[in-house]
N, CA, C and O atoms as a GROMACS GRO file, in nm:
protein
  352
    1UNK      N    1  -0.683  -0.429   1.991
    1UNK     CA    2  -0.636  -0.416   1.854
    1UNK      C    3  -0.555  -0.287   1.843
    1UNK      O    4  -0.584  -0.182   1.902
    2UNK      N    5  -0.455  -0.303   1.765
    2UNK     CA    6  -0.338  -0.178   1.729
    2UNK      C    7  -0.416  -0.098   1.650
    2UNK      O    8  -0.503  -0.140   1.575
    3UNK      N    9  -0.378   0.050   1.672
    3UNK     CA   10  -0.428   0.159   1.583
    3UNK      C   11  -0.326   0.125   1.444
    3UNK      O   12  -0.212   0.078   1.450
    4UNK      N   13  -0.399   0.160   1.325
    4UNK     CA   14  -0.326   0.177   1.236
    4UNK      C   15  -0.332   0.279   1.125
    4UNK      O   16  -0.446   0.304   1.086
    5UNK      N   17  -0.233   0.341   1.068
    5UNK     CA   18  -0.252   0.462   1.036
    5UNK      C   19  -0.277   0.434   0.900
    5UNK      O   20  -0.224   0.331   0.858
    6UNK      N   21  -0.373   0.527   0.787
    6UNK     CA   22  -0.444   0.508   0.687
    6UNK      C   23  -0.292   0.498   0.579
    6UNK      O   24  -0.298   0.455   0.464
    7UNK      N   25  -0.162   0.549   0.644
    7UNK     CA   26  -0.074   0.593   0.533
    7UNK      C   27   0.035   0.499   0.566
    7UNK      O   28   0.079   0.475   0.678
    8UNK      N   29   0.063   0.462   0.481
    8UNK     CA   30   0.213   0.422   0.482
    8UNK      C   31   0.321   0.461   0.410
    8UNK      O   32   0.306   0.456   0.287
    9UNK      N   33   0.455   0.510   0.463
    9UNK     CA   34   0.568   0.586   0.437
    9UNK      C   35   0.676   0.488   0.447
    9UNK      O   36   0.734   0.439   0.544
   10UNK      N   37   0.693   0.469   0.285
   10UNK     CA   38   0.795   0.363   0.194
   10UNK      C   39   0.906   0.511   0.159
   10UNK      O   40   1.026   0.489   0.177
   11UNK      N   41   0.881   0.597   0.130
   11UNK     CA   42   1.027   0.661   0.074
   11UNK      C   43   1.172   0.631   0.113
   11UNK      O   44   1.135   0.603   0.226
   12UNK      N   45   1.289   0.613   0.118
   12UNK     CA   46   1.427   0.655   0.124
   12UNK      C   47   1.448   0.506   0.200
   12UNK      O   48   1.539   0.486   0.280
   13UNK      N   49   1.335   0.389   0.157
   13UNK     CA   50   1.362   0.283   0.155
   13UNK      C   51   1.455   0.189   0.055
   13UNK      O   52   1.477   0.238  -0.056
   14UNK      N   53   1.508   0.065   0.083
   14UNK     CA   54   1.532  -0.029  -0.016
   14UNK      C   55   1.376  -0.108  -0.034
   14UNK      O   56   1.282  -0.135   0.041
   15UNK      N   57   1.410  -0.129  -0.193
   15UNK     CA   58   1.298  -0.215  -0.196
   15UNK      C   59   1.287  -0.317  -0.118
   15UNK      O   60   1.165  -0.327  -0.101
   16UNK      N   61   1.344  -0.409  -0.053
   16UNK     CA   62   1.372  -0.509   0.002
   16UNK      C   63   1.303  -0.471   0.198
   16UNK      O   64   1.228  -0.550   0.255
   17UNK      N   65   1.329  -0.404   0.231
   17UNK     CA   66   1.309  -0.303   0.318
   17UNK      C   67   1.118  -0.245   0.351
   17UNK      O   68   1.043  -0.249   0.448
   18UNK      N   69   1.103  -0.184   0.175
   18UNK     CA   70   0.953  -0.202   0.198
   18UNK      C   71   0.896  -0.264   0.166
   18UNK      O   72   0.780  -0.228   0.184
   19UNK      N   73   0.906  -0.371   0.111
   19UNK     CA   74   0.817  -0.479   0.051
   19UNK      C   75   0.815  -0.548   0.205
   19UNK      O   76   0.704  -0.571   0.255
   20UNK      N   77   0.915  -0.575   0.265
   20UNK     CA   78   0.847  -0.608   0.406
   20UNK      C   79   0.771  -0.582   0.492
   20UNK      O   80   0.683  -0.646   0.549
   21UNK      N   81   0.832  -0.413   0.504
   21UNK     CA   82   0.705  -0.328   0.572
   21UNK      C   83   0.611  -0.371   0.509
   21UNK      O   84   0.565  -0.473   0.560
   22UNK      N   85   0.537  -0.321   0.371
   22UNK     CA   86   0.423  -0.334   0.305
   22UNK      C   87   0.347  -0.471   0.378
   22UNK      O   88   0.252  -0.469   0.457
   23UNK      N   89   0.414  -0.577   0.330
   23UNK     CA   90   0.319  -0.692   0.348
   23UNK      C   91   0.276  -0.730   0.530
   23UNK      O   92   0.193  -0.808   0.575
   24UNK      N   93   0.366  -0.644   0.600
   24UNK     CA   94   0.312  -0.603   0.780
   24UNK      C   95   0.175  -0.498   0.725
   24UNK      O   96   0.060  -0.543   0.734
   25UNK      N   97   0.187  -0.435   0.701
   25UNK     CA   98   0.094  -0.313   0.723
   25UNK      C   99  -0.033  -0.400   0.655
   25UNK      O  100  -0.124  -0.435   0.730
   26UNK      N  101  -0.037  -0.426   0.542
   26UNK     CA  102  -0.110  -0.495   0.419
   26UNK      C  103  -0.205  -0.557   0.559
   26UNK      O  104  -0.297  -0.497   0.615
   27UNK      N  105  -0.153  -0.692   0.592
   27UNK     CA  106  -0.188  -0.782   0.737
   27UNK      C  107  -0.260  -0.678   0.815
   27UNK      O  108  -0.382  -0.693   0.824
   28UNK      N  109  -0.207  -0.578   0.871
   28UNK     CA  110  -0.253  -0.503   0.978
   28UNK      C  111  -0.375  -0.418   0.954
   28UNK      O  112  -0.457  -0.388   1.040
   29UNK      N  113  -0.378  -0.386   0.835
   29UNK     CA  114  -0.481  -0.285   0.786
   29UNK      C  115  -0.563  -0.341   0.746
   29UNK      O  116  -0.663  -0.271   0.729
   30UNK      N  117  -0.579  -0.476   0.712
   30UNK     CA  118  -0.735  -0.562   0.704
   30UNK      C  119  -0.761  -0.642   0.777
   30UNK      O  120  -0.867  -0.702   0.757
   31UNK      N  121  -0.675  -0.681   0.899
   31UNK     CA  122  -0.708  -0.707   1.045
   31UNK      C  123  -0.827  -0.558   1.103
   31UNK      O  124  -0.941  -0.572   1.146
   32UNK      N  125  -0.751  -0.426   1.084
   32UNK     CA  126  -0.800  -0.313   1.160
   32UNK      C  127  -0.920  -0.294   1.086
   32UNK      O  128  -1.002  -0.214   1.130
   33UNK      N  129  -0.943  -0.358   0.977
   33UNK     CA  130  -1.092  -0.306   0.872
   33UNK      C  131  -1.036  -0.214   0.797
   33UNK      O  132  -1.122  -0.230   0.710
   34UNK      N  133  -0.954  -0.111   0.742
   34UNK     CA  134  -0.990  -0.041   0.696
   34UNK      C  135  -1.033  -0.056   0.570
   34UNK      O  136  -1.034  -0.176   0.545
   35UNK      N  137  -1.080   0.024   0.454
   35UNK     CA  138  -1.125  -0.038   0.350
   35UNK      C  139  -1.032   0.024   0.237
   35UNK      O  140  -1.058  -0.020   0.125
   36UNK      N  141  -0.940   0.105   0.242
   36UNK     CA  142  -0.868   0.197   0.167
   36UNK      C  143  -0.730   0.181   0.245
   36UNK      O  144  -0.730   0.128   0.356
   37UNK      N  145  -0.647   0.214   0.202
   37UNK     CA  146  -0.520   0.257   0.244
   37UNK      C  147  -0.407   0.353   0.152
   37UNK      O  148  -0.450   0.340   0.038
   38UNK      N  149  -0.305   0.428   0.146
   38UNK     CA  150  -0.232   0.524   0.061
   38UNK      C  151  -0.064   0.430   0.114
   38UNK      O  152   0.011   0.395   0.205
   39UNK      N  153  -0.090   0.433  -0.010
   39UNK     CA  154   0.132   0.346   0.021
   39UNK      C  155   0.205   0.483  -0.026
   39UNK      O  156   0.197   0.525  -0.141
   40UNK      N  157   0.267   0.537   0.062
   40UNK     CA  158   0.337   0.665  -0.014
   40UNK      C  159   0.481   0.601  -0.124
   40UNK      O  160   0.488   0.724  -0.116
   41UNK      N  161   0.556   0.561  -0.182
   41UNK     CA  162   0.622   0.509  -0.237
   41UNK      C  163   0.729   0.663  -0.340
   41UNK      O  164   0.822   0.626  -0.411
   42UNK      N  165   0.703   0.777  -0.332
   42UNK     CA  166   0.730   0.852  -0.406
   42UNK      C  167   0.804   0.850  -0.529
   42UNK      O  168   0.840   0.751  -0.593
   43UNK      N  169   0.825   1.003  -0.562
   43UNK     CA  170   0.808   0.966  -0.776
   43UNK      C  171   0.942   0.909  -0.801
   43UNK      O  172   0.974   0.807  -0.863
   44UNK      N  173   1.015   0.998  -0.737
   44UNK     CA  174   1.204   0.900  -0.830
   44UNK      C  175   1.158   0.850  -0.937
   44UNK      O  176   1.048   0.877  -0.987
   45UNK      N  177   1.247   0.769  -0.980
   45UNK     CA  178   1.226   0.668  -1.068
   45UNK      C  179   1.164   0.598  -1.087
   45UNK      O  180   1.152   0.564  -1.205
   46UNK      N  181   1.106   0.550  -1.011
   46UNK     CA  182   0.934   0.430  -1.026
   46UNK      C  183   1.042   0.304  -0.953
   46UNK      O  184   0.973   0.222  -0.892
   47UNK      N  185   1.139   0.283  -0.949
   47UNK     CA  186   1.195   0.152  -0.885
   47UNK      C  187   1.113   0.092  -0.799
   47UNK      O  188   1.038  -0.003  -0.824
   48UNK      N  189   1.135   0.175  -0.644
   48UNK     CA  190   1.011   0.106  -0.550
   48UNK      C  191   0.857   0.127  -0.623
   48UNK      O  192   0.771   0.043  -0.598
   49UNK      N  193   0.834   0.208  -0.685
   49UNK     CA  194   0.638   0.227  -0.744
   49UNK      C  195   0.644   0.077  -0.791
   49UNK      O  196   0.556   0.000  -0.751
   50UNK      N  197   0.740   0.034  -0.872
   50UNK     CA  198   0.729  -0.105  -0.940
   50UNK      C  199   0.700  -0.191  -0.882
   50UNK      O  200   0.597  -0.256  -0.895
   51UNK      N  201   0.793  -0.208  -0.802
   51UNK     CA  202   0.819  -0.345  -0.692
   51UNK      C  203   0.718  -0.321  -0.633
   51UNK      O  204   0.653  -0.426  -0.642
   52UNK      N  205   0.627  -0.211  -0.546
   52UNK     CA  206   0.526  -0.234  -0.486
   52UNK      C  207   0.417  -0.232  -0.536
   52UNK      O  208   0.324  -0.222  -0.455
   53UNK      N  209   0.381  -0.242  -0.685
   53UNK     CA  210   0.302  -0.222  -0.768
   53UNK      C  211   0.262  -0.384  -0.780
   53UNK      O  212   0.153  -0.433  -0.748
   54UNK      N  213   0.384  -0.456  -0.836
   54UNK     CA  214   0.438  -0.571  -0.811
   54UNK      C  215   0.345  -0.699  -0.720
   54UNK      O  216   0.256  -0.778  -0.751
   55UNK      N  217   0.421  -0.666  -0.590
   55UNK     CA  218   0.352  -0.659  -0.474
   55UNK      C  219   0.221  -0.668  -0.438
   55UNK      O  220   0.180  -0.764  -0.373
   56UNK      N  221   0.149  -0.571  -0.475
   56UNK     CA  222   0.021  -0.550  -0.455
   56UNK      C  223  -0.051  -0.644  -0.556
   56UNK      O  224  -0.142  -0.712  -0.508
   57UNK      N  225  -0.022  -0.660  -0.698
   57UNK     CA  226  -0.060  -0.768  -0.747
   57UNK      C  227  -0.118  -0.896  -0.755
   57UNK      O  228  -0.210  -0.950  -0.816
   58UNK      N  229   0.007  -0.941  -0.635
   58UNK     CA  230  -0.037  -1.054  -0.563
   58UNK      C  231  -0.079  -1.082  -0.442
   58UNK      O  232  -0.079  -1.191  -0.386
   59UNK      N  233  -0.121  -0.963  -0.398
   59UNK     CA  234  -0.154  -0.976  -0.228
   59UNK      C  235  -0.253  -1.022  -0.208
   59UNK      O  236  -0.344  -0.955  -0.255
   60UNK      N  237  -0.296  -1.142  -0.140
   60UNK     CA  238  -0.498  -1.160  -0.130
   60UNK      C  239  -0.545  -1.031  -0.055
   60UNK      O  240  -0.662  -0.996  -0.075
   61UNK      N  241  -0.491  -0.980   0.004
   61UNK     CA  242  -0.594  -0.917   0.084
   61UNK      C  243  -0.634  -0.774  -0.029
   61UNK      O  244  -0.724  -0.693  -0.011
   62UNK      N  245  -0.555  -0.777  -0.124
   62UNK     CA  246  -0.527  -0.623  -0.226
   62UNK      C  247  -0.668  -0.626  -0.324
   62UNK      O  248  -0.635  -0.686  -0.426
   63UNK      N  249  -0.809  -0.585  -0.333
   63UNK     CA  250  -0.899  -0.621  -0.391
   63UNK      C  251  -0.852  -0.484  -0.573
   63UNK      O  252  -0.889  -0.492  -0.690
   64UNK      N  253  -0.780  -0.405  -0.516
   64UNK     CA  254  -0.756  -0.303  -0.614
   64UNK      C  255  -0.638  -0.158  -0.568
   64UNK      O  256  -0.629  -0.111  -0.454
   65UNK      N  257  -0.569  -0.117  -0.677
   65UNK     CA  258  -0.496  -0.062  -0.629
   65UNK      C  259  -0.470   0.027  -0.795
   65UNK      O  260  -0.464  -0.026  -0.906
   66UNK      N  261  -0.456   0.196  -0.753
   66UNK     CA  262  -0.420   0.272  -0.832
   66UNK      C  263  -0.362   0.368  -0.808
   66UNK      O  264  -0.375   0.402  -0.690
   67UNK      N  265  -0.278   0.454  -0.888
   67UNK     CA  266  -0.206   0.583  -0.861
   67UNK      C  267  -0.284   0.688  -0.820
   67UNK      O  268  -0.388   0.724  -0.876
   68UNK      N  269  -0.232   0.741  -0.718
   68UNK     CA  270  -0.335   0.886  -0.675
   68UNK      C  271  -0.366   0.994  -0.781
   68UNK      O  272  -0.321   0.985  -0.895
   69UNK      N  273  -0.422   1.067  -0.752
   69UNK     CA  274  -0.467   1.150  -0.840
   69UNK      C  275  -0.393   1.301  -0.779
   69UNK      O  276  -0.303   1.318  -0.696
   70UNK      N  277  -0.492   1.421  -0.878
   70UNK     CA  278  -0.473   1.546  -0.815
   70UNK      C  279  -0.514   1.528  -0.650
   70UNK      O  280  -0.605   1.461  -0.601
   71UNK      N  281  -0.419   1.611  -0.586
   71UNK     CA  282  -0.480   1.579  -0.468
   71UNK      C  283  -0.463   1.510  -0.408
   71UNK      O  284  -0.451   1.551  -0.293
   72UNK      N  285  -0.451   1.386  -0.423
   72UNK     CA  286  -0.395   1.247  -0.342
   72UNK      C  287  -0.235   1.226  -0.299
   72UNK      O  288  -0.208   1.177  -0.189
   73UNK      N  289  -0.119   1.271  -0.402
   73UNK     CA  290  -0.002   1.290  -0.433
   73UNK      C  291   0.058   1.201  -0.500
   73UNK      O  292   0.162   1.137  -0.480
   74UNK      N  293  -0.076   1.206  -0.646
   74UNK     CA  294  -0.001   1.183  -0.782
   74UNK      C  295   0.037   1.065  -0.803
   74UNK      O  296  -0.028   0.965  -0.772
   75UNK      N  297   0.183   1.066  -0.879
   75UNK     CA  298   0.227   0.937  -0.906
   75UNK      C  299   0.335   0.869  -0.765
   75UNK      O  300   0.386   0.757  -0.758
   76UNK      N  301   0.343   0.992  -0.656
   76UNK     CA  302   0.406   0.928  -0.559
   76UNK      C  303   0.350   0.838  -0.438
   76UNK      O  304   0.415   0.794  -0.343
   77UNK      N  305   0.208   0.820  -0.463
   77UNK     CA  306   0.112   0.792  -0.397
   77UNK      C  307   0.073   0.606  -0.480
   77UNK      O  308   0.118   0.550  -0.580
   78UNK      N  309  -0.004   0.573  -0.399
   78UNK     CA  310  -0.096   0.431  -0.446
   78UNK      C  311  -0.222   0.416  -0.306
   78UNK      O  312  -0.222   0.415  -0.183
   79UNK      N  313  -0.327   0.405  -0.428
   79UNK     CA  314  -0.434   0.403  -0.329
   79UNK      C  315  -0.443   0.259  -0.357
   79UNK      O  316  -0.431   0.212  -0.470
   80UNK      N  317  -0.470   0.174  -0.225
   80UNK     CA  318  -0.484   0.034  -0.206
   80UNK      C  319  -0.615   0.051  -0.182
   80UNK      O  320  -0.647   0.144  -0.108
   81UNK      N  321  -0.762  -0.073  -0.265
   81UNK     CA  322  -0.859  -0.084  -0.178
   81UNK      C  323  -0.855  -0.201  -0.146
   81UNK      O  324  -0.844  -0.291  -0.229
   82UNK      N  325  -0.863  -0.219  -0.017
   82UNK     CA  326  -0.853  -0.342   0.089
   82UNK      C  327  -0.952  -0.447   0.060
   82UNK      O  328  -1.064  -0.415   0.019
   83UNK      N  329  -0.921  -0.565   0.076
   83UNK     CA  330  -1.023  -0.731   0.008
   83UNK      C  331  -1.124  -0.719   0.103
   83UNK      O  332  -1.074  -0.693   0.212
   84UNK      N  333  -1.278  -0.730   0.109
   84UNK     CA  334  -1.378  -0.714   0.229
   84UNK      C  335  -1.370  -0.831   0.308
   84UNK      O  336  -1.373  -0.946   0.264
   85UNK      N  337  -1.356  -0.788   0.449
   85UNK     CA  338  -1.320  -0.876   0.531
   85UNK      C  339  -1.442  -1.026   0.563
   85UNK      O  340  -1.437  -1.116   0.647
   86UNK      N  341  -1.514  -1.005   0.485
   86UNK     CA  342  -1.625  -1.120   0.493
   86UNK      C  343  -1.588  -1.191   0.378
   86UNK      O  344  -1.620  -1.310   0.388
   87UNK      N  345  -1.527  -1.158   0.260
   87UNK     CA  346  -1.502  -1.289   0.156
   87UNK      C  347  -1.368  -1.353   0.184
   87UNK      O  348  -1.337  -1.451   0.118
   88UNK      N  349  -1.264  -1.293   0.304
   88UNK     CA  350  -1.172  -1.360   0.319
   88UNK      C  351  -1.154  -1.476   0.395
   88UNK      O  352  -1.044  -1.532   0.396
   0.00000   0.00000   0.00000
């Protein structure tokens, strides 16, 4: 099994661009178990925050997903919690 890293780095993307990545990693990161993941998407304008906000919406594997906090990096951040791999 591939290592996979807890973060994913969407910035100075097209949306089109990371919504692909996303839904690879999405796959990969609840193949690997993890139970959390961070979509970096940063602040700009919210364009990509949308679309991958979007995104996450409808993902089965997406059980919950919110903006980081202090600490996390804010509104350029999204904490994904991953669907448990036994109800899928």
């Amino acid at each position: 099994m591939k290592a996979v890293d807890r973060e994913l780095k969407l910035r100075h993307l097209t949306v089109d661009e990371a919504l692909f990545r996303l839904g690879q990693y999405l796959d990969d990161a609840f193949m690997a178990g993890l139970p959390s993941v961070n979509i970096v998407h940063g602040k700009g304008i919210g364009i990509l925050r949308q679309a991958v906000h979007e995104a996450l919406a409808k993902h089965p594997l997406v059980k919950s997903y919110r903006l980081g906090g202090y600490g996390e990096g804010d509104y350029g951040v999204t904490i994904v919690e991953m669907a448990n791999r036994s109800r899928t």
